[in-house]
C-alpha positions as CSV (number, residue, x, y, z in Angstrom):
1,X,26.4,-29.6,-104.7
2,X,24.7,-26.1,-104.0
3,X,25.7,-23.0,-106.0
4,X,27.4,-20.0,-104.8
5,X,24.1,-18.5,-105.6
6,X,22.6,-20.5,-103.2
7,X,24.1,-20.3,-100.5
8,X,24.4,-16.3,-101.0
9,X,20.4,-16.8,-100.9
10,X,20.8,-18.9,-97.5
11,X,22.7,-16.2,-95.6
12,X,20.3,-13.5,-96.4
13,X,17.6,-15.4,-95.2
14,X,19.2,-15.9,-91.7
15,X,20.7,-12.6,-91.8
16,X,16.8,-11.2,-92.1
17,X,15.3,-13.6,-89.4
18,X,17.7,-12.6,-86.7
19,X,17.1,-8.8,-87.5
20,X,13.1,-9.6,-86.8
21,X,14.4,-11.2,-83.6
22,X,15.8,-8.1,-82.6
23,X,12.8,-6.0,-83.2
24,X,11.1,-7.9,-80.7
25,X,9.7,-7.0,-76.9
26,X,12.5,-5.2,-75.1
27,X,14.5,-7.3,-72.4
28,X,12.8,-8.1,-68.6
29,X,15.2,-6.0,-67.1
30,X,14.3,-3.2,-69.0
31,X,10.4,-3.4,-68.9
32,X,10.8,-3.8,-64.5
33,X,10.6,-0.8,-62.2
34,X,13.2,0.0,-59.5
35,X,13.8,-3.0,-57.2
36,X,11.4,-3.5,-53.5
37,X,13.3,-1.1,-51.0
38,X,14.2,-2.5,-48.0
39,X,12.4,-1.3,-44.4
40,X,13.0,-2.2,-41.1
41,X,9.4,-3.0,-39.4
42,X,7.9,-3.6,-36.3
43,X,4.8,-5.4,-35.4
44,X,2.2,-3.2,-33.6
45,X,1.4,-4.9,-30.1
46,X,-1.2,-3.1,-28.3
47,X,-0.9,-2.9,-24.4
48,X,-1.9,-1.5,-21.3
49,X,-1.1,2.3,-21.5
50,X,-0.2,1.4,-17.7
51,X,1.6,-1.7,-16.6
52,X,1.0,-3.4,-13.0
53,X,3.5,-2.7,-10.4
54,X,4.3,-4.5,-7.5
55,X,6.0,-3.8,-4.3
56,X,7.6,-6.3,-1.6
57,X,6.7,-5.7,2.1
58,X,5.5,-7.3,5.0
59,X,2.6,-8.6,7.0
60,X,2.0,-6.4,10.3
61,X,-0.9,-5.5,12.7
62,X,-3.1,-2.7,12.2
63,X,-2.8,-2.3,16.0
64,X,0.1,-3.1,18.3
65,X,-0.8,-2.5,22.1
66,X,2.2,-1.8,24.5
67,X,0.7,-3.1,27.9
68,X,2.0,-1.7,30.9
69,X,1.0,-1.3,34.6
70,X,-0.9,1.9,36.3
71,X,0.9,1.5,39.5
72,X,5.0,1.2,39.9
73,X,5.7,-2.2,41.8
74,X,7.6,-5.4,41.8
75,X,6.5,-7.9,39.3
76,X,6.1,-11.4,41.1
77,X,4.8,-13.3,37.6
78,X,4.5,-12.9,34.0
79,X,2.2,-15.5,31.9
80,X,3.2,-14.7,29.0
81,X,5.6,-15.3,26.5
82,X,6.2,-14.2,22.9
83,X,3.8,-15.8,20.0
84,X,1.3,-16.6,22.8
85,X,-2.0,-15.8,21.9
86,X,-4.2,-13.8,24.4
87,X,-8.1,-13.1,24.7
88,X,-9.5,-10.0,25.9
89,X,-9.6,-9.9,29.8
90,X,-6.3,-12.3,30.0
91,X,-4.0,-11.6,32.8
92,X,-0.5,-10.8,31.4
93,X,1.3,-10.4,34.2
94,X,1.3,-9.8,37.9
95,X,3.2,-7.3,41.0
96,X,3.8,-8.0,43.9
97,X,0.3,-6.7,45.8
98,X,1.7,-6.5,49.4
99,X,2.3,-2.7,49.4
100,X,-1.0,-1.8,47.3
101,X,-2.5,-4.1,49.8
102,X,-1.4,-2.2,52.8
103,X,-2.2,1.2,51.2
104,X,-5.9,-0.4,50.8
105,X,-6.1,-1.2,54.7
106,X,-4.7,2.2,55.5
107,X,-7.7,3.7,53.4
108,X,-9.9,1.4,55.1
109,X,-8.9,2.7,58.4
110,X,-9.2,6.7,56.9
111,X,-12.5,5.7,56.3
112,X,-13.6,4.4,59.9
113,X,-11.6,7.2,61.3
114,X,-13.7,9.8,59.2
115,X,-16.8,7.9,59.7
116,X,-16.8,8.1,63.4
117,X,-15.7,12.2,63.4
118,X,-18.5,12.6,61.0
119,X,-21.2,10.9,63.4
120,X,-19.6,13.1,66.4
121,X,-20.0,16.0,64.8
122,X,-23.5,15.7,63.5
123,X,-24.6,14.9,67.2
124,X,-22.6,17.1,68.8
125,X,-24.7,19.7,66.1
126,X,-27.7,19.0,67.1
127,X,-27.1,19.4,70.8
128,X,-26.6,22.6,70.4
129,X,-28.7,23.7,68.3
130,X,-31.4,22.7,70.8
131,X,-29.3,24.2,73.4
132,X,-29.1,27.4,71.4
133,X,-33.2,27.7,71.2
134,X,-33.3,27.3,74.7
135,X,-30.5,29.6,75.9
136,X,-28.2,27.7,77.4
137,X,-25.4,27.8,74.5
138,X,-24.0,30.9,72.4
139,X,-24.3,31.4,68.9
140,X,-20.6,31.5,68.3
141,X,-20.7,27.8,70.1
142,X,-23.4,27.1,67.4
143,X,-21.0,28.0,64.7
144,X,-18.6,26.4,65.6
145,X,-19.8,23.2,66.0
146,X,-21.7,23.8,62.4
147,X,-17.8,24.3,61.2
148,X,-16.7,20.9,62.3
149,X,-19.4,19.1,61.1
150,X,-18.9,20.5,57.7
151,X,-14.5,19.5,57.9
152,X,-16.3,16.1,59.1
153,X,-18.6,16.0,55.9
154,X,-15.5,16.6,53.5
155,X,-12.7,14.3,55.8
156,X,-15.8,11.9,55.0
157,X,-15.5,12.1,51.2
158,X,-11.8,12.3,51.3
159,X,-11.6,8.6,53.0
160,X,-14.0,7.4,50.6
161,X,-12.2,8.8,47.4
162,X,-8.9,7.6,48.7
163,X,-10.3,4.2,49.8
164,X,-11.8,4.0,45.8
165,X,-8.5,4.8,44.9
166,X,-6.9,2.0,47.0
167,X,-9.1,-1.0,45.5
168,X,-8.4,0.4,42.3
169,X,-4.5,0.1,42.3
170,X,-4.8,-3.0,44.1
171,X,-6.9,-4.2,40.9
172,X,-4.2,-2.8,38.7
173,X,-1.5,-5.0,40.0
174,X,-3.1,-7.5,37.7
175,X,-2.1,-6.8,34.3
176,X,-4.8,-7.5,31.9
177,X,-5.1,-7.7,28.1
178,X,-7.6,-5.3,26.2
179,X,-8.5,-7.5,23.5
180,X,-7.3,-10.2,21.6
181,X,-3.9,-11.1,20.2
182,X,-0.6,-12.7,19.7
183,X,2.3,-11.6,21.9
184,X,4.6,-9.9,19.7
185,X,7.3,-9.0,22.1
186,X,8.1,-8.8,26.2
187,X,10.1,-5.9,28.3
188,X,10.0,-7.3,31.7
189,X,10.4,-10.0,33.8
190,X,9.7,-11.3,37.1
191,X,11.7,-10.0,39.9
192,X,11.6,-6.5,38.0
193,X,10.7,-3.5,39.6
194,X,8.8,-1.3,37.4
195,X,7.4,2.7,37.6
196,X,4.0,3.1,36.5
197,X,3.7,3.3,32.9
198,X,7.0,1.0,32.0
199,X,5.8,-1.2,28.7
200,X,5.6,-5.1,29.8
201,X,4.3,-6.9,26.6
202,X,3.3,-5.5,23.2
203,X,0.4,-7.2,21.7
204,X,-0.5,-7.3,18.1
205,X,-4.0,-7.4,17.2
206,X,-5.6,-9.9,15.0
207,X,-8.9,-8.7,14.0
208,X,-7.2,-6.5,11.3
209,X,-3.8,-7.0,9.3
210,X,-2.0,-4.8,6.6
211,X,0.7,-5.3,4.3
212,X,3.4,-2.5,4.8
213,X,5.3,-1.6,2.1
214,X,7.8,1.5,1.0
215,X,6.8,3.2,-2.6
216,X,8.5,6.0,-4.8
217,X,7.3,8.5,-5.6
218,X,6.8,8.1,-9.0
219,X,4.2,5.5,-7.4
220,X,2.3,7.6,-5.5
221,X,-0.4,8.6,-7.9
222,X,-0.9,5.1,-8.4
223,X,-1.6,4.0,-5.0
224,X,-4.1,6.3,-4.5
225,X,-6.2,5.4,-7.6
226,X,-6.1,2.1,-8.6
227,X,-7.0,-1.0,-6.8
228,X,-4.5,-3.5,-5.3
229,X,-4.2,-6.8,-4.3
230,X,-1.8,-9.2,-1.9
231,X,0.1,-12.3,-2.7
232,X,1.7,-14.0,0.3
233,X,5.6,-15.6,-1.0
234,X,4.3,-18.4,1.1
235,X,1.1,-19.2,-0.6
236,X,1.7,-17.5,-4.1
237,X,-1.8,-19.3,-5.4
238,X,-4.1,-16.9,-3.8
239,X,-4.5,-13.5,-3.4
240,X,-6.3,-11.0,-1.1
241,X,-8.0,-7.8,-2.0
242,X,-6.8,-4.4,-0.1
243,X,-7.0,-1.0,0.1
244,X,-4.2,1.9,0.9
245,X,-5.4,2.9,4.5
246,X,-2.3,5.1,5.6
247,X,0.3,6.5,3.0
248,X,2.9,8.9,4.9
249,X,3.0,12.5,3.8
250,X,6.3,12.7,3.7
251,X,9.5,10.7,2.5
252,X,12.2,8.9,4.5
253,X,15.4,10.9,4.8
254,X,17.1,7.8,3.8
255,X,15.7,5.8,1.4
256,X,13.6,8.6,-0.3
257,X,10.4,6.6,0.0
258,X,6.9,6.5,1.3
259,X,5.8,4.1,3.7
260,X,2.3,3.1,3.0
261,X,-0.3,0.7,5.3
262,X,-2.7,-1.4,2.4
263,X,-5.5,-3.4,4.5
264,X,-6.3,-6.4,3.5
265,X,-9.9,-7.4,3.2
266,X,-10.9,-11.1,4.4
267,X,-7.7,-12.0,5.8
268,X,-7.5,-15.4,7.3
269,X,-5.5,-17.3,9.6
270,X,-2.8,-18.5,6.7
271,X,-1.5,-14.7,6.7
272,X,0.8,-14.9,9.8
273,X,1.8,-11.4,10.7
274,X,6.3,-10.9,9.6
275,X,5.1,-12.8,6.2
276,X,6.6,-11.4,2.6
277,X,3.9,-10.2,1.2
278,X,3.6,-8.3,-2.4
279,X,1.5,-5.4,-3.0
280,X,0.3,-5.0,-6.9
281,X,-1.2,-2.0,-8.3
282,X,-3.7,-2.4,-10.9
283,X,-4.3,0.1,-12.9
284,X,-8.2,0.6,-14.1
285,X,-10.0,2.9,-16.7
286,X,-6.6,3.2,-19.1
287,X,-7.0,2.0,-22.7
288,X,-4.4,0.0,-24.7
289,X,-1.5,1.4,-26.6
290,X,1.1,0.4,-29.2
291,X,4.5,1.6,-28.5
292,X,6.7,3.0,-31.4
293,X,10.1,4.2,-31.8
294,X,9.9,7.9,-32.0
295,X,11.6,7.5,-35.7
296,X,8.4,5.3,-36.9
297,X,6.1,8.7,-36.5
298,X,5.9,11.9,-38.7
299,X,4.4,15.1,-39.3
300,X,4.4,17.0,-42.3
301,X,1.8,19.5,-41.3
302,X,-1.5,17.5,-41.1
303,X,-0.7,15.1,-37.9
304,X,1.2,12.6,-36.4
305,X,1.3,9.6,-39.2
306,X,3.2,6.2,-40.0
307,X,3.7,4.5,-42.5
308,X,1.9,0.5,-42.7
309,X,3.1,-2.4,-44.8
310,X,0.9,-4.0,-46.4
311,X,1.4,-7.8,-45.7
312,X,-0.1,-9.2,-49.3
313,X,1.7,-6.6,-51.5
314,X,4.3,-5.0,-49.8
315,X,3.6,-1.8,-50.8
316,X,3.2,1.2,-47.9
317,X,0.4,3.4,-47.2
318,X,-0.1,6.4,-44.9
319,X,-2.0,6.2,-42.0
320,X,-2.7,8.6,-39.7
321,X,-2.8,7.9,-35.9
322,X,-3.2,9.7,-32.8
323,X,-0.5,10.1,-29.9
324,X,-1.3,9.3,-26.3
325,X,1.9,10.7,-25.0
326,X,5.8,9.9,-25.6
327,X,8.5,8.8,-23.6
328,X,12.4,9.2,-24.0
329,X,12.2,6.6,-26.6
330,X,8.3,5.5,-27.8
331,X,5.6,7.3,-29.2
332,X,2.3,6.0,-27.3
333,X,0.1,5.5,-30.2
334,X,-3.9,5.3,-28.8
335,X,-5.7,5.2,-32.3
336,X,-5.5,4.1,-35.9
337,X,-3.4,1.4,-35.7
338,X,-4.5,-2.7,-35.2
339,X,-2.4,-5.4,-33.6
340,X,-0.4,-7.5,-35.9
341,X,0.5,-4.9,-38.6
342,X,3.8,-3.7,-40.1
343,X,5.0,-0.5,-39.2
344,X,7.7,1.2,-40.9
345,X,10.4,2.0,-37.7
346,X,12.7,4.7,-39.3
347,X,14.0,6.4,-42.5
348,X,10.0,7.6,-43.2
349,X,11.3,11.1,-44.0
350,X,12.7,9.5,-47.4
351,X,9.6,7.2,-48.7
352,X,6.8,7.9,-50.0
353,X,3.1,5.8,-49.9
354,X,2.6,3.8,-53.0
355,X,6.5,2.4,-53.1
356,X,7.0,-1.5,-52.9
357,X,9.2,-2.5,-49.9
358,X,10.8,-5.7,-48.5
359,X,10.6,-5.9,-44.9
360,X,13.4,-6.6,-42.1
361,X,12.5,-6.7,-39.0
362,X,13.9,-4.1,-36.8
363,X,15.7,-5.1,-33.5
């Protein structure tokens, strides 16, 4: 059996080894510096600094044509109806001619009437002229046969003007279409009696169609700058390149917008005029963009910076960036930033670069 000595001599000995045990290397927790803060991030996505915008509107004519007659009358036909399709030179429509007809026989007459005063008085001119020379007639008998040749001369010119004029009504009792086109709509029809000038058919134009749209003015700008294009809602596969022809200088009292005329270039028989159409805007000649929240950027006196996440580490660094504008809520960064990277989006006035961070993703 051990002594008492002995076992005195045991103790000591694990007495000693766990005092070297506590002289060791100090505990993990105490060697390790303060814990990652957490961040909330966002992912810099670079974009257009200007987006595409698009406007609904509809398919119309460059030119609509109201036809109408020259001469008031009775109209005895109309050949037309509306969707018809006309070629230049087409009769539309038709009066009655029997009164433009009789006005063109009473010229005719005028005319004979004149004729035959005009060849009395030349003759009856010359007689005495040579009676004159001879002495058997007055000068004042001279002159006044010189007088009424010269009322014959002008009755003469009279008769034909007014028989010109008689054949030309009688021609205008045919109504006849300018160029071509599709009937759009009618005001008339047979058995009316209409003055001169009273619209018969409106005719729309093919050779030229427009998409007609209403902007706002915060659109405006736009319009006038960058180029467009035009999807039909029937065929949304293909598009058609255009131009703003007509933008009104003024906005509607209503609606507060700008009606504006875009031509399209190339336009085929598959855009029927009343289609939905849409008018995009493209902008050109802008560069891309990331969009921050305000509370990602600050300046301490030497720019506009942001803090960046490194992805591998997690530690931040400070980067500086330039501003292509702000809006109520984003800071338009236009340098010093790539896509795909960590930005710190708020609570920057508190860190500094160098400190290790774990990341949330902001919302």
């Amino acid at each position: 059996m051990p002594t008492v000595a002995t076992a005195l001599r045991l103790l000591t000995v694990v007495s000693a080894a766990a005092l070297l045990a506590g002289c060791g290397d100090p505990a993990p927790a105490e060697q390790a510096g303060p814990p990652p803060r957490p961040v909330q991030v966002v992912e810099v996505a670079l974009k257009p600094l200007e987006v595409d915008k698009t406007f609904v509107g509809v398919i119309r004519a460059r030119r609509e044509i109201d036809l109408s007659f020259r001469v008031g009358g009775k109209i005895s036909q109309r050949l037309v109806e509306v969707g018809d399709r006309v070629k230049a030179g087409e009769v539309i429509a038709k009066l009655d001619p029997e009164d433009l007809s009789l006005q063109l026989q009473s010229a005719e007459a005028e005319l004979a009437a004149a004729t035959a005063n005009f060849n009395q008085t030349t003759a009856e001119d010359g007689r005495y002229r040579t009676l004159t020379q001879r002495g058997f007639a007055s000068n004042a008998d001279l002159d006044r046969k010189a007088v009424a040749k010269e009322e014959a001369v002008g009755r003469l010119e009279r008769a034909k003007r007014a028989l010109d004029l008689a054949r030309n009504q009688l021609a205008y009792a045919d109504l006849i279409s300018d160029a071509e086109g599709v009937v759009v709509s009618t005001s008339a029809e047979p058995g009316q009696v209409l003055v001169s000038g009273q619209t018969v058919a409106r005719i729309a134009r093919l050779d030229e169609k427009e998409a007609a749209v209403a902007l706002p003015e915060t659109a405006l700008a736009s319009a006038r700058a960058d180029g467009a294009t035009v999807t039909l809602w029937a065929d949304p596969n293909r598009s058609y390149k255009a131009r703003l022809r007509e933008l009104s200088p003024q906005a509607d009292a209503t609606s507060r917008t700008y009606a504006a005329r875009f031509a399209l270039e190339n336009a085929d028989d598959r855009v029927a005029l009343g289609m939905t159409a849409t008018v995009t805007l493209h902008p050109a000649g802008h560069a891309d963009v990331a969009r921050l929240p305000l509370s990602a950027v600050f300046d301490r006196g030497t720019g506009p910076r942001v803090y960046v996440v490194d992805p591998k580490t997690r530690i931040l660094s400070v980067r500086t960036v330039e501003i292509a504008g702000y809006t109520a809520d984003t800071a338009l960064v236009s340098n010093g930033l790539s896509a795909g990277e960590s930005v710190v989006a708020m609570g920057v006035q508190t860190l500094e670069a160098g400190r290790s961070v774990r990341t949330v993703a902001a919302r």
